[in-house]
C-alpha positions as CSV (number, residue, x, y, z in Angstrom):
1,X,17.5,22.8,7.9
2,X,18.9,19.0,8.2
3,X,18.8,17.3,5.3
4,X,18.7,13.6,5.0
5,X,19.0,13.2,8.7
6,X,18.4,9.0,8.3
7,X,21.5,8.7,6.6
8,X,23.8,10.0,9.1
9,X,26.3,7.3,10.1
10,X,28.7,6.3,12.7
11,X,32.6,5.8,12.9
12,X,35.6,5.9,14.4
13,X,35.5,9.9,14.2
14,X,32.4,10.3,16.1
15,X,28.3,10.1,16.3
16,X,27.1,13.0,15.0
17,X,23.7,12.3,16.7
18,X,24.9,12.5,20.1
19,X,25.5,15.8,18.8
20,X,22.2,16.4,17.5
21,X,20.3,15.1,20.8
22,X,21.4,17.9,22.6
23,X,21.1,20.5,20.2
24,X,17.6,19.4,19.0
25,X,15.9,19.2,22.5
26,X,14.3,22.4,23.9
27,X,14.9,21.7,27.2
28,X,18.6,21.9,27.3
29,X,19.9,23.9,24.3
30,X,19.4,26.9,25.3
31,X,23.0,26.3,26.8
32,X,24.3,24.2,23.6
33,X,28.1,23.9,23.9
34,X,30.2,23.1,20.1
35,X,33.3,20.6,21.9
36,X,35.3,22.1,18.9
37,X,35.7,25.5,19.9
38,X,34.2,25.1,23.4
39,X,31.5,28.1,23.0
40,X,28.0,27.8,24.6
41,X,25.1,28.7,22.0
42,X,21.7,29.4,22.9
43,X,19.6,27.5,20.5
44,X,16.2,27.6,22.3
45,X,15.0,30.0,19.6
46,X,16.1,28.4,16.8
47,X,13.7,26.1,14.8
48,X,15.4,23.2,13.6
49,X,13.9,21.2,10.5
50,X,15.1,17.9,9.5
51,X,14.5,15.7,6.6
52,X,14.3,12.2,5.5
53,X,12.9,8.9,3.5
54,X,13.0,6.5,6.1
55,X,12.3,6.4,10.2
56,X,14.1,3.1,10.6
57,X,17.4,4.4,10.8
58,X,17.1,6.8,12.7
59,X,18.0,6.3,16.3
60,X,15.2,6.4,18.6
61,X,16.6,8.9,21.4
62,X,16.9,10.7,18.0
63,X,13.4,10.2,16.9
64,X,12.1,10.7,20.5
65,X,12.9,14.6,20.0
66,X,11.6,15.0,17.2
67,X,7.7,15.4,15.6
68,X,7.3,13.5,12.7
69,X,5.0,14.8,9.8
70,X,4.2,11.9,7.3
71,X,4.2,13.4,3.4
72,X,2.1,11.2,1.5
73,X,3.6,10.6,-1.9
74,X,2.2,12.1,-5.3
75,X,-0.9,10.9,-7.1
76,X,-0.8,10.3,-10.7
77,X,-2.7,13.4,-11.7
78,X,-0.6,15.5,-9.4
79,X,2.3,13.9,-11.1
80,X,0.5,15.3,-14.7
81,X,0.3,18.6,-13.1
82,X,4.0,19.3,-12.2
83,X,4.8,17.8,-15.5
84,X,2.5,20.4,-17.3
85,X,3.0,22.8,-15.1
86,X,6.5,23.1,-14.3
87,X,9.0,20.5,-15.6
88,X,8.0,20.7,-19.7
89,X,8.9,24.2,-19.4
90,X,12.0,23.8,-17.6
91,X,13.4,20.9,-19.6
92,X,12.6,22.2,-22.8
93,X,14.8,25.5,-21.9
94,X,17.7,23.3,-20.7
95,X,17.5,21.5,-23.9
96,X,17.7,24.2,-25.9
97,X,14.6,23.6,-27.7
98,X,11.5,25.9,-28.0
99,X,7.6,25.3,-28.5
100,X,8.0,25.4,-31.9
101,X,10.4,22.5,-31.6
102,X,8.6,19.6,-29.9
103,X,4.8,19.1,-28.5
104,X,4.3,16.5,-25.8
105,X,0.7,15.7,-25.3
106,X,-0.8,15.0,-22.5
107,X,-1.7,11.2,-23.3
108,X,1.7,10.3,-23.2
109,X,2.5,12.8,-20.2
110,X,0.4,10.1,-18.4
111,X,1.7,7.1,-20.2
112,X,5.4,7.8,-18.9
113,X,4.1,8.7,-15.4
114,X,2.3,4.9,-15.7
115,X,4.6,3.0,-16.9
116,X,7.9,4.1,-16.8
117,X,8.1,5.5,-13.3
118,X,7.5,3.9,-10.2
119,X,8.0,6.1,-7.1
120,X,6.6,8.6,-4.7
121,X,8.1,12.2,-5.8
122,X,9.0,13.2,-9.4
123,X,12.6,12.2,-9.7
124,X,12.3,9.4,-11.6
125,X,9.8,11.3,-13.9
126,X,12.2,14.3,-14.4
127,X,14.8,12.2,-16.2
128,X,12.5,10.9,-18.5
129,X,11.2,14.3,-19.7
130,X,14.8,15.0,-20.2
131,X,15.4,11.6,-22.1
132,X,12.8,12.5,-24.6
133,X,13.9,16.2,-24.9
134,X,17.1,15.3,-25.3
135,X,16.7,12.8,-28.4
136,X,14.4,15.8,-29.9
137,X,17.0,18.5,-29.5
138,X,19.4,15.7,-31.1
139,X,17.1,15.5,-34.4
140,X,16.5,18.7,-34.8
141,X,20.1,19.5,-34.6
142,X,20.5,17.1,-37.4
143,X,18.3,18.7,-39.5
144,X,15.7,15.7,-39.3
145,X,12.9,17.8,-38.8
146,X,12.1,21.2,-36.9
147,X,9.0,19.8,-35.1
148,X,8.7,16.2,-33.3
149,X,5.3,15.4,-31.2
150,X,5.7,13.2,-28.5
151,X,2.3,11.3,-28.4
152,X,1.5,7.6,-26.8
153,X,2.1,5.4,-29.8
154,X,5.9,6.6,-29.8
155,X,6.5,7.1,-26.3
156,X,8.8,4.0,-26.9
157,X,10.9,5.5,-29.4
158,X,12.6,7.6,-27.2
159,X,12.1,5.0,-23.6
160,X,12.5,1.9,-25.0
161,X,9.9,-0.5,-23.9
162,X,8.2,-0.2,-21.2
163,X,9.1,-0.7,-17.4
164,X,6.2,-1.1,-15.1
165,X,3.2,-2.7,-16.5
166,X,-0.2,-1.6,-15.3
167,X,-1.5,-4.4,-12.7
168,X,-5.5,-4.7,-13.7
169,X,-8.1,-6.4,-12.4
170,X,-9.3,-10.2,-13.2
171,X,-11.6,-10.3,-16.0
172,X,-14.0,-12.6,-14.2
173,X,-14.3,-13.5,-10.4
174,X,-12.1,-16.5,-9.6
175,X,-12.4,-19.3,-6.6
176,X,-9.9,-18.4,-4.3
177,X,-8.5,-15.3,-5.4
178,X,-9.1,-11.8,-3.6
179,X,-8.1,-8.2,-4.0
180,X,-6.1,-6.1,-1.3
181,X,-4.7,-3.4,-1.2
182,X,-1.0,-2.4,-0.1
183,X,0.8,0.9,0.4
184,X,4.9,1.0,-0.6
185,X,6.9,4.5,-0.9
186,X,6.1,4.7,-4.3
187,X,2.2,5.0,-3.2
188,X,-0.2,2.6,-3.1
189,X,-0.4,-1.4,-5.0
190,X,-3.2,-3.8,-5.8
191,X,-2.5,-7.1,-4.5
192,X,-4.1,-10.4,-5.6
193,X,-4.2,-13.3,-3.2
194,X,-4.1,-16.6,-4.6
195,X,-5.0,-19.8,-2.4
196,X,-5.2,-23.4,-3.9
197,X,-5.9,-26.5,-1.8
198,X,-4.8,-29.7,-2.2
199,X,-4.6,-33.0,0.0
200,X,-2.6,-33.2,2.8
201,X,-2.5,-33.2,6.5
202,X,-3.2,-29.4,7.3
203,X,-0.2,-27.7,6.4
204,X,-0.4,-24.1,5.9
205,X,2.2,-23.0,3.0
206,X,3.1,-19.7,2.4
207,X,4.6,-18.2,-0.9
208,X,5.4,-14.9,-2.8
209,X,8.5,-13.6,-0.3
210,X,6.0,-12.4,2.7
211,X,7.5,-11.0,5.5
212,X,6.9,-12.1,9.5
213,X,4.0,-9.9,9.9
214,X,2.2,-10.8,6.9
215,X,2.7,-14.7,7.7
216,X,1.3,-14.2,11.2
217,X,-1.8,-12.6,9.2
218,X,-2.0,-15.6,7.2
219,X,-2.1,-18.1,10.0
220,X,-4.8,-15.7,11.9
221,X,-7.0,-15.7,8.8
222,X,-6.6,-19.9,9.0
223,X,-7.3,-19.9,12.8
224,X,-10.7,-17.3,12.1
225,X,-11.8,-19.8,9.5
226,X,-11.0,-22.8,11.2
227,X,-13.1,-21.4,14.4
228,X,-16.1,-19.9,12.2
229,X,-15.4,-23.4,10.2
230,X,-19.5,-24.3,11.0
231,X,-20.7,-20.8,10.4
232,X,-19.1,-21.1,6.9
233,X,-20.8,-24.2,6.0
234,X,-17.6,-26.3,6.7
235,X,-17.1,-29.4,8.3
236,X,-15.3,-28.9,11.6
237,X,-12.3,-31.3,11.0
238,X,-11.7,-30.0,7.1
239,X,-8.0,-28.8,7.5
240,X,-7.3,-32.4,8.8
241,X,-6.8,-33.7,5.2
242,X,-6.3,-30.4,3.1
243,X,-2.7,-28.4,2.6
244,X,-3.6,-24.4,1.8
245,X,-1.4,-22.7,0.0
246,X,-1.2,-18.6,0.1
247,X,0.4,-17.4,-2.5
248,X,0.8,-13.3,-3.2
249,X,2.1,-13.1,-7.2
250,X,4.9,-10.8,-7.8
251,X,7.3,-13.2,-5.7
252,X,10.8,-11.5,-6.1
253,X,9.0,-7.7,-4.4
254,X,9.2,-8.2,-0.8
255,X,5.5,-7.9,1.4
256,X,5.0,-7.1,4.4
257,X,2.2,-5.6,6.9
258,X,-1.0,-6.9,8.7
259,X,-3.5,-5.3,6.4
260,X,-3.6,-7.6,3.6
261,X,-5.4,-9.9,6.7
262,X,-9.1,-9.1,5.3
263,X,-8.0,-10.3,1.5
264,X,-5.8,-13.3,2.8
265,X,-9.5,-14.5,5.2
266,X,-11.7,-13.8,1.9
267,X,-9.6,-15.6,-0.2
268,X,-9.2,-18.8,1.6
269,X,-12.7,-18.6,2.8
270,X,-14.1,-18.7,-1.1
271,X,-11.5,-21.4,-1.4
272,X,-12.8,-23.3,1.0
273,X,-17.2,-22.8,0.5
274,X,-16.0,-22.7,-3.5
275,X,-18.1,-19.4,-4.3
276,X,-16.1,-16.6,-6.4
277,X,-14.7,-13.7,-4.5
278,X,-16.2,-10.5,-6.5
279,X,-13.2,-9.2,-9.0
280,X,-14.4,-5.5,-8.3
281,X,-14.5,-5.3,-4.7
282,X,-10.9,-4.3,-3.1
283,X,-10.1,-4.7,0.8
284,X,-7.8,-3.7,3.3
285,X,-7.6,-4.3,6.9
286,X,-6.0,-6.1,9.9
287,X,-7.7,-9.2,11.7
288,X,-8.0,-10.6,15.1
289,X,-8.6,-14.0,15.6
290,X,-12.1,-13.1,16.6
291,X,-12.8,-11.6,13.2
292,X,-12.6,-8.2,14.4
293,X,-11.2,-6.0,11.4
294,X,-8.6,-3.3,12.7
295,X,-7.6,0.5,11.8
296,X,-4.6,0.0,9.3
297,X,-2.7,3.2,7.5
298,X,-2.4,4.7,3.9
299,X,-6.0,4.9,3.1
300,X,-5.1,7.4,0.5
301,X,-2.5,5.8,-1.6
302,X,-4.5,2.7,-1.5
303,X,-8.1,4.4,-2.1
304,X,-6.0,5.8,-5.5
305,X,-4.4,2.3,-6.5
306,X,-7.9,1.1,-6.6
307,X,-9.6,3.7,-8.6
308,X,-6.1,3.8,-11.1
309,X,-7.0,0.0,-11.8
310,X,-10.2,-0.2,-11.6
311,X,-11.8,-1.4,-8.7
312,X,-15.5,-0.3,-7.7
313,X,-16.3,-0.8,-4.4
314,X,-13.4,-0.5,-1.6
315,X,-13.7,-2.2,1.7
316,X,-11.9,0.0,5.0
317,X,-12.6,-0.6,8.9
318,X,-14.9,1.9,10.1
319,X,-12.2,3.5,12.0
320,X,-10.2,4.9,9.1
321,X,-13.7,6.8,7.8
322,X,-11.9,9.7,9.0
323,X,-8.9,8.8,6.4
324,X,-11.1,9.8,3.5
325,X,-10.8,13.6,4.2
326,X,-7.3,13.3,2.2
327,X,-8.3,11.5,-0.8
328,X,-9.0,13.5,-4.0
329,X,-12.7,14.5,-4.1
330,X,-12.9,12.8,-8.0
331,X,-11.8,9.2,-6.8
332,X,-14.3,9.4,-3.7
333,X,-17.0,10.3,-6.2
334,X,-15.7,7.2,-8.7
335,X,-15.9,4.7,-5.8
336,X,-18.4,3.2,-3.2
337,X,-16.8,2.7,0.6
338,X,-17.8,0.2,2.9
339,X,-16.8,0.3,6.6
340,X,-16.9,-2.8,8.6
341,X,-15.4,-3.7,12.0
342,X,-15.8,-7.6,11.5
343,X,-15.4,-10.4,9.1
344,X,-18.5,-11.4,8.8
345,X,-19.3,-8.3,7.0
346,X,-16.9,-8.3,5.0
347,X,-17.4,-11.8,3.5
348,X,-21.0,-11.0,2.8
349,X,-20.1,-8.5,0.6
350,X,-16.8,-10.0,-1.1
351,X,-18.1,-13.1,-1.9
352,X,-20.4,-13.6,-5.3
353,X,-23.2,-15.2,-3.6
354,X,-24.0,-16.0,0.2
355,X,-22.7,-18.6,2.2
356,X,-24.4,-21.9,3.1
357,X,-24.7,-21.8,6.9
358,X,-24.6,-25.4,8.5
359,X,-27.0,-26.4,11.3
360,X,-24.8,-26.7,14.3
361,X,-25.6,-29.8,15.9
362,X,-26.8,-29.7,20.0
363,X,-24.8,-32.2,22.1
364,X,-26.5,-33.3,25.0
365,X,-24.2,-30.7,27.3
366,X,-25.1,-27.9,25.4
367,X,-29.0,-28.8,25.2
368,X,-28.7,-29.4,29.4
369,X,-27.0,-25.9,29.4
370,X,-29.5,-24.0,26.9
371,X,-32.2,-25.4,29.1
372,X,-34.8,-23.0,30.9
373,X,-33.9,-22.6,34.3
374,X,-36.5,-24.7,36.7
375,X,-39.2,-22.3,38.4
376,X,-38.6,-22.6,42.4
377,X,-41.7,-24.2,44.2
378,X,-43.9,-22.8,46.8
């Protein structure tokens, strides 16, 4: 076993994954030689695991010999379970305290999971149990009292307030706004996309710290609405005296990714026709410039994000169906999917009401090439 294998580093004493390259491919180790004591191991029956947060770091003739397995991070009622299940117990021995000493209920079991953890194992979670066991087993060794319960409504006398508040949904649907949905290492987020238009001369502006990929996604959701612009009801030359501004709230967390692109479209497209994007409806999804909607990744952690705030219907492309085999059978039941493969379809079910098509005017090229062919003469 290798643990943490992405944090191994380079100096002036050596690279320990030159090292690791031969040792961890099949094909070659069976004659593994150590250059300390110059002894030839035969490692081609030795399974090697290895361990690790992040891919990035890891070199890719590294990587190359490895198979990655992707662990998908905790959900909140797995969280609950551990806590229950495993943790109380263990913290409350290490504390010195007994059942008869403190009661946690389960209310605030959750409420600490909610909002004052925000991550994808149960690290984070663990010292907070201890926290509160360890201002009990201070009270009681004080005499104040033999028994403290630990309920929702006093969670903060032993945390303090708060950390991470619970990101809801809009309590009406809004002009220009749209709900996506965005996966982080500490599981899946609900992202609102906020567009506002103003006059200009066609600028696109961008806001909210996005990275490279999730601009490129903003300027293919302009270029889809600018080409569908008379499908939409719009006038074909409408960017020529309106600045858009994208805006994703939360600006000091760095985004990135291609599968807000199905929100970003929605959002400026109700900007743009003026009809309400439906509060309720979540998305996720990359776009082409032809409006085709793509396969993206962590359907689960995003599925859950939706159902934790309270989104009802969920919009996926109909290639990650397949992703739903991994999500908790009680969110699926809580939830109605949609699968799409263009943007079309997704539009017709985001926004409140349907969109105003515009009769596309014939030019006289167009009605000479939509023309029945002559017949040929005998």
């Amino acid at each position: 076993m290798l643990d943490e294998i992405d944090k191994v580093g380079t100096d002036f004493r050596g690279d320990p994954s030159s090292a690791l390259l031969e040792a961890l491919d099949p094909e070659q180790n069976s004659q593994f030689s150590d250059h300390y004591l110059e002894v030839a191991f035969d490692l081609s029956d030795v399974m090697f695991v290895t361990t690790g947060n992040i891919l990035d770091t890891i070199p890719l003739a590294l990587r190359d010999r490895l198979e990655v397995i992707h662990f998908a991070g905790y959900t909140q009622e797995e969280k609950f379970r551990i806590v229950k299940d495993f943790l109380m117990k263990k913290q409350i021995e290490n504390h010195g305290l007994t059942d008869k000493n403190v009661e946690v209920k389960d209310d605030a079991i959750r409420f600490v999971i909610q909002h004052y953890t925000r991550e994808a194992g149960v690290r984070s979670l663990e010292r907070q149990i201890a926290t509160i066991f360890r201002k009990v087993a201070k009270r009681v060794a004080e005499g104040e009292t033999n028994k403290m319960e630990v309920s929702k409504e006093n969670v903060s006398r032993f945390l303090g307030p708060i950390k991470f508040s619970s990101t809801m949904i809009e309590k009406k649907d809004e002009v220009g706004m749209a709900t996506g949905l965005a996966w982080t290492e500490a599981g899946g987020e609900v992202l609102f996309i906020e567009v506002a238009l103003m006059p200009g001369k066609g600028q696109l502006i961008l806001t909210g710290q996005l990275g490279d990929v999730m601009k490129e996604s903003c300027q293919a959701a302009m270029s889809y609405i600018r080409a569908r612009a008379n499908a939409l009801g719009l006038s074909e030359k409408f960017y020529q005296k309106l600045d858009v501004h994208v805006h994703v709230p939360e600006g000091a967390v760095p985004k990135d990714g291609p599968s807000a692109g199905t929100a970003i479209t929605t959002a400026i497209a109700s900007a743009l026709t003026k009809i309400p994007a439906r509060r309720k409806v979540g998305m996720t999804g990359e776009i082409t410039l032809r409006g085709r909607v793509l396969e993206i990744g962590g359907v689960k952690e995003k599925v859950i994000a939706a159902h934790r705030v309270g989104l009802k219907t969920i919009i996926i492309p109909r290639e990650n169906k397949k992703d739903l085999e991994d999500v908790p059978k009680e969110v699926l039941q809580s939830l109605r999917f949609v699968f799409v493969s263009h943007m079309d379809e997704v539009l017709d079910i985001a926004l409140a009401s349907p969109i105003k098509r515009r009769e596309i005017p014939i030019s006289a090229s167009q009605r000479f090439l939509h023309a029945p062919s002559p017949q040929p003469v005998d």
